[in-house]
N, C-alpha and C positions, 0 to 999 in steps of 0.2 A: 601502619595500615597500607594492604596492596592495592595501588590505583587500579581497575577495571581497564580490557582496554577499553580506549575509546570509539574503536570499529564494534563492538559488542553492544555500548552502549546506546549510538549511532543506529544499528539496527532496532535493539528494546524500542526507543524512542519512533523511528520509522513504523512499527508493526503497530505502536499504541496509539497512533495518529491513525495511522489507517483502520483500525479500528473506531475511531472516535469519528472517524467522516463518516462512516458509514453507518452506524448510530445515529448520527446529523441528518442523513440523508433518508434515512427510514424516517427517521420521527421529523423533517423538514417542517412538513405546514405550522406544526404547535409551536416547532423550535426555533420558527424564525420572530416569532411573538416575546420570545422566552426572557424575561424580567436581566436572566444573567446574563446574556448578548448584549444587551443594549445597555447594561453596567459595565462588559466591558467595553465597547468603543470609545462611553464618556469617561473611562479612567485611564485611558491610553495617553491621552496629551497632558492628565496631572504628574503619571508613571515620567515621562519624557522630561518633566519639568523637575521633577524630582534627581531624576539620576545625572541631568546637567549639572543640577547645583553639588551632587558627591565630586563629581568628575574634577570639577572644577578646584575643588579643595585638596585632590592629589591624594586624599587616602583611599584605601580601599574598603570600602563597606563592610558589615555583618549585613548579613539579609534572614530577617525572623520571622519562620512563618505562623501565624495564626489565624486561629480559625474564626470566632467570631467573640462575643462582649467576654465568656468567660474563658477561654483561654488567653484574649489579651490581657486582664485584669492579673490571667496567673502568670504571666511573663513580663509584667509591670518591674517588678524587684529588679529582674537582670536587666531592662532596657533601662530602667535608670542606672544602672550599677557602670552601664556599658558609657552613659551620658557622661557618667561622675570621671571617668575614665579620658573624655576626650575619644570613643570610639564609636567613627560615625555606626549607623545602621539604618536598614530599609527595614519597614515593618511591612507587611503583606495581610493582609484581613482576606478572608472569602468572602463576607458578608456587610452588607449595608449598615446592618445595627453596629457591627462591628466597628467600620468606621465614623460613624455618629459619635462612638462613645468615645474611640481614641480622637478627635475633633475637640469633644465635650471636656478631657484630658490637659487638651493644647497639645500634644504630642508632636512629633517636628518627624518627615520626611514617612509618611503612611502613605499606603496606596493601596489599592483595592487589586486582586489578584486578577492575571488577563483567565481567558479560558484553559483550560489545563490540557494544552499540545504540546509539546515538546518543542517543537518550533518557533513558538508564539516565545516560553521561555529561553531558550536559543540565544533569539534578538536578545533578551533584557541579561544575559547571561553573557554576551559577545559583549554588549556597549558598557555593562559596569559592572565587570569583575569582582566577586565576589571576596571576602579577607575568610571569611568562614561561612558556613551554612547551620540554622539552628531550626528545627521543628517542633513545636511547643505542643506537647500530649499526644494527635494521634493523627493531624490530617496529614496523613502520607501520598498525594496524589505523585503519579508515576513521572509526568511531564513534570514538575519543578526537581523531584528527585533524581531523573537522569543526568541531570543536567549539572546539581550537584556536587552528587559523583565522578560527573566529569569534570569539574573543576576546581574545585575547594573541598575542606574536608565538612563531613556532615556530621551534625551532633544531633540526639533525640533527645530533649530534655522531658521530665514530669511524666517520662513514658509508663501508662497502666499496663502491668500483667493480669491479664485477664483470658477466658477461653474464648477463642473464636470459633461462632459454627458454620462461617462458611470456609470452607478449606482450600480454595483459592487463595482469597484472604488473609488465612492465615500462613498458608506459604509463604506470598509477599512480604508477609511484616517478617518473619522468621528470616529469608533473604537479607531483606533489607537490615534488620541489626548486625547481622555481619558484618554487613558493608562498613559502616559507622566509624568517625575517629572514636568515639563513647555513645552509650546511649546510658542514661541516669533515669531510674525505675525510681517512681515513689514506694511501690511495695516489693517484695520477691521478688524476681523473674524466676521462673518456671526450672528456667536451664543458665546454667554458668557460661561467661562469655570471658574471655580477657578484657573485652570492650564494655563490660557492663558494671555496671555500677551502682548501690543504692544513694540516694544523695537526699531522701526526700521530698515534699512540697514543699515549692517557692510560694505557695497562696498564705503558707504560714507566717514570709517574711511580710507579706503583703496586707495580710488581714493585725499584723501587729502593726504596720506602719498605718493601717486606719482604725485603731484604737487610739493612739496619739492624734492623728489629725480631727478625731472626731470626740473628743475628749470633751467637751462641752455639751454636745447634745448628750451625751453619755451619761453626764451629771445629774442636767434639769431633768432629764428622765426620772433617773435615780431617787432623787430628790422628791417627784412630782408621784412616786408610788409607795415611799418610807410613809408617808400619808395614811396608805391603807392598812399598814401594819400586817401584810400577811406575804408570804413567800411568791414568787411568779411563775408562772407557767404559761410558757410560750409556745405556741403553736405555729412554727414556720413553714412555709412553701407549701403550706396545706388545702389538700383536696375536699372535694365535698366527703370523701371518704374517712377521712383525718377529724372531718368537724362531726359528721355520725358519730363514731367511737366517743369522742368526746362527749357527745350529748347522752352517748350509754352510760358515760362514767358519772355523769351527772343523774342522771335518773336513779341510779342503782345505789348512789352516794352524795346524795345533796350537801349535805356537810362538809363533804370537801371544799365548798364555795366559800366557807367559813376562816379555809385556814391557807389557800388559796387562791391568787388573782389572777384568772383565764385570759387571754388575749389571743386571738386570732389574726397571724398573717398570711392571707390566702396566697396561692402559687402565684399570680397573675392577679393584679389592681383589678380587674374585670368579673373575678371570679366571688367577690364581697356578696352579690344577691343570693349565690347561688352554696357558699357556703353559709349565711344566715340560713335558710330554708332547707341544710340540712340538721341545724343545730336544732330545729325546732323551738321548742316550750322555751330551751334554753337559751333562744341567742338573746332575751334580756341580760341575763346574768356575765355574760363572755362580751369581751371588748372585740369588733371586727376592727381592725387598724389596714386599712389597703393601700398607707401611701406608700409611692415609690422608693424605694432605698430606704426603707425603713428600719427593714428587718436587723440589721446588723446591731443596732441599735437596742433594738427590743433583745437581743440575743446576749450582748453585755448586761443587760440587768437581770437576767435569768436565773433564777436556784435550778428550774429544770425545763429543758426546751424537748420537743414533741416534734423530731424531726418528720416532716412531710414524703408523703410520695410509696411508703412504706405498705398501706393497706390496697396498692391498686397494680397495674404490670406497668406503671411506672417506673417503679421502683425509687429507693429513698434517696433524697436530696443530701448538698453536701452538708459534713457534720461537722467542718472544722470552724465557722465562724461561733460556733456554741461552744466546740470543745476548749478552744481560746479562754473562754471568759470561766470556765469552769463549771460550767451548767450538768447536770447531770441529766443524760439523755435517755431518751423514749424512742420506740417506730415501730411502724409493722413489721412484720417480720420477711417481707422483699427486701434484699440489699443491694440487689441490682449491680453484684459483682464491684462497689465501691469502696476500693481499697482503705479507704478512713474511717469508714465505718464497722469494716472486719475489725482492725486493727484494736479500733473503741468498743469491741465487744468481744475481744481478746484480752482485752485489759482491764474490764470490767467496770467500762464507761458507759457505754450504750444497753439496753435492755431492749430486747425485742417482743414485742407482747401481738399475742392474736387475736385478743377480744380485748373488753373493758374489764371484764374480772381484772385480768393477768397487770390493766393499767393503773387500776385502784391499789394492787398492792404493793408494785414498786413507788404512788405517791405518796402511800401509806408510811412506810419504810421511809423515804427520805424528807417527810414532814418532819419526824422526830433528829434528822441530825442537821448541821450547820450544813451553810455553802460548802464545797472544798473549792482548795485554792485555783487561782489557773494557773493552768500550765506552765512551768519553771524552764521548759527547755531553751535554752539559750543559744543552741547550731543553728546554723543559717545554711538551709540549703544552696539557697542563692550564693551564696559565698564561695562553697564551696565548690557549685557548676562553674561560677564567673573562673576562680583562679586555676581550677581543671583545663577549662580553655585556655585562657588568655596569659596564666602566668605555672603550664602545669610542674614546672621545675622547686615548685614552691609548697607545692601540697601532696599527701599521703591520701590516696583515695582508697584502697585496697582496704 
């Protein structure tokens, strides 16, 4: 890889600051209020606290950036992978919820990201040297990646090929994979790179390691609906949109209640009134379940799961904690450009249906056969990104 110079760099960073004050300064009144100012000042002295304690230990860090609960969750695999290793790293969240969760974790050495100037990154980029640079799916901000580049090599891990329509935008990311020691695509890229590479989702290594850890609740479940004697059908990350259809499916085909056990897990705990009331007549018959972290749960026991987000310009939710357990899936027919979901309905996992006709006949059809298996794949993305970096003399990525 060709280092950039550093006067080029230097400049980018120069123009994108001055850009960024003067956005500050237009928008002043609101933005001296603004929730993420005053998040950064109180993360500045835990940041400080933090990079003492690397310094101090004499190695040089990994610095991972993520963005907030589900991109940390998909870069879980390699921050342990990096622990198991003995290599320290800084993790960076954007967000609040973010760091809650990695807290809720115990995770060692988080920090909450300062404001994105180039300067601000600088300081934290001068006082603790980076060993590598890693950006987990897609928050490419300009100030952490100058900076980057100018000092360590950058990797993109779990990067989405997808269309960008603002074309700025997409210059930038286009740019920037160039740049890159690798960038590892979960789906195709567009365009071939020497630097790119398919490697998969880590959420895969992730979502198997909380099939074993959660192995118990997974049971009593299991257990607690062999009772009903009838196949399940789960409804996750579901809208009020999601629970309508369903209640067409019910009206048009009551019988199905017979051979099937409805469950509903709304998008959001909050959203339980508001998807009963669109079930109508039907939410006696359909189980509302809103607790938190549930869903994963209700997804392992699934013959067929009714992925969410599908009938509305949401677009559908992810399909891989279902695709795991071997559930045979549903959604509307939005895919919302989600690489795991094309993929699932390239391989004849996913069904996209536009009404309840179309839903009645694929549960029609898969009443009459057995679960199938889950998934057998046994590659570990993870594995394969960690020894790409850290040990690339080792592995064949081509």
């Amino acid at each position: 890889m060709n280092r950039l110079p550093k006067t080029f760099l230097y400049c980018c960073g120069i123009t994108y600051d001055t850009c960024c004050i003067l956005l500050l300064i237009l928008g002043a009144p609101a933005l001296l209020f603004s929730k993420k100012l005053r998040q950064y000042f109180r993360s500045r002295g835990q940041l400080i606290d933090i990079i003492s304690l690397i310094n101090t230990s004499g190695d040089k860090p990994v610095f991972i950036y993520c963005s907030s609960i589900g991109e940390l969750e998909q870069a879980l695999p390699l921050i342990g992978k990096m622990k198991s290793a003995s290599i320290p790293c800084i993790i960076f969240v954007h967000s609040e919820n973010g760091m809650r969760h990695a807290q809720n974790l115990n995770l060692e050495h988080v920090a909450l990201t300062p404001l994105d100037f180039f300067f601000n990154w600088l300081w934290i980029f001068r006082t603790c040297p980076p060993r590598v640079c890693i950006i987990n799916r897609h928050e490419c901000w300009p100030g952490f990646v100058l900076n980057a580049l100018n000092v360590s090599p950058l990797y993109l891990i779990n990067t989405v090929e997808k269309s960008y329509g603002n074309a700025i935008y997409r210059t930038y990311i286009q740019w920037l994979r160039r740049q890159c020691a690798a960038v590892f695509f979960v789906n195709n890229p567009l365009k071939k790179g020497a630097n790119f590479f398919i490697s998969g989702d880590t959420r895969i290594d992730r979502l198997r390691e909380r099939r074993i850890i959660e192995s118990q609740s997974i049971a009593t479940l299991k257990a607690l609906l062999e009772g009903h004697h009838k196949k399940v059908l789960v409804l996750g990350n579901a809208y009020n949109e999601d629970a309508a259809i369903l209640s067409q499916v019910l009206r048009l085909k009551p019988e199905i209640l017979e051979r099937w056990y409805c469950v509903i897990v709304p998008a959001r705990p909050e959203m339980a009134h508001e998807v009963q009331t669109a079930l109508g007549v039907c939410s006696g018959d359909v189980e509302v379940d809103a607790s938190f972290g549930k869903l994963f749960t209700w997804y392992q026991c699934a013959d067929a799961a009714w992925i969410g987000g599908g009938f509305n310009n949401k677009g559908i939710h992810n399909t891989l904690e279902a695709l795991i357990a071997g559930a045979v899936l549903l959604s509307g027919p939005n895919l919302a450009q989600q690489p795991d979901a094309i993929m699932a309905v390239q391989n004849g996992l996913l069904y996209t249906c536009s009404n309840a006709e179309e839903c009645i006949r694929v549960l029609e059809l898969r009443v009459q056969l057995s679960k199938p298996e889950a998934s057998s794949q046994t590659s570990s993305p993870t594995d394969l990104i960690f020894n790409s970096i850290f040990h690339p003399n080792s592995v064949s990525i081509n």
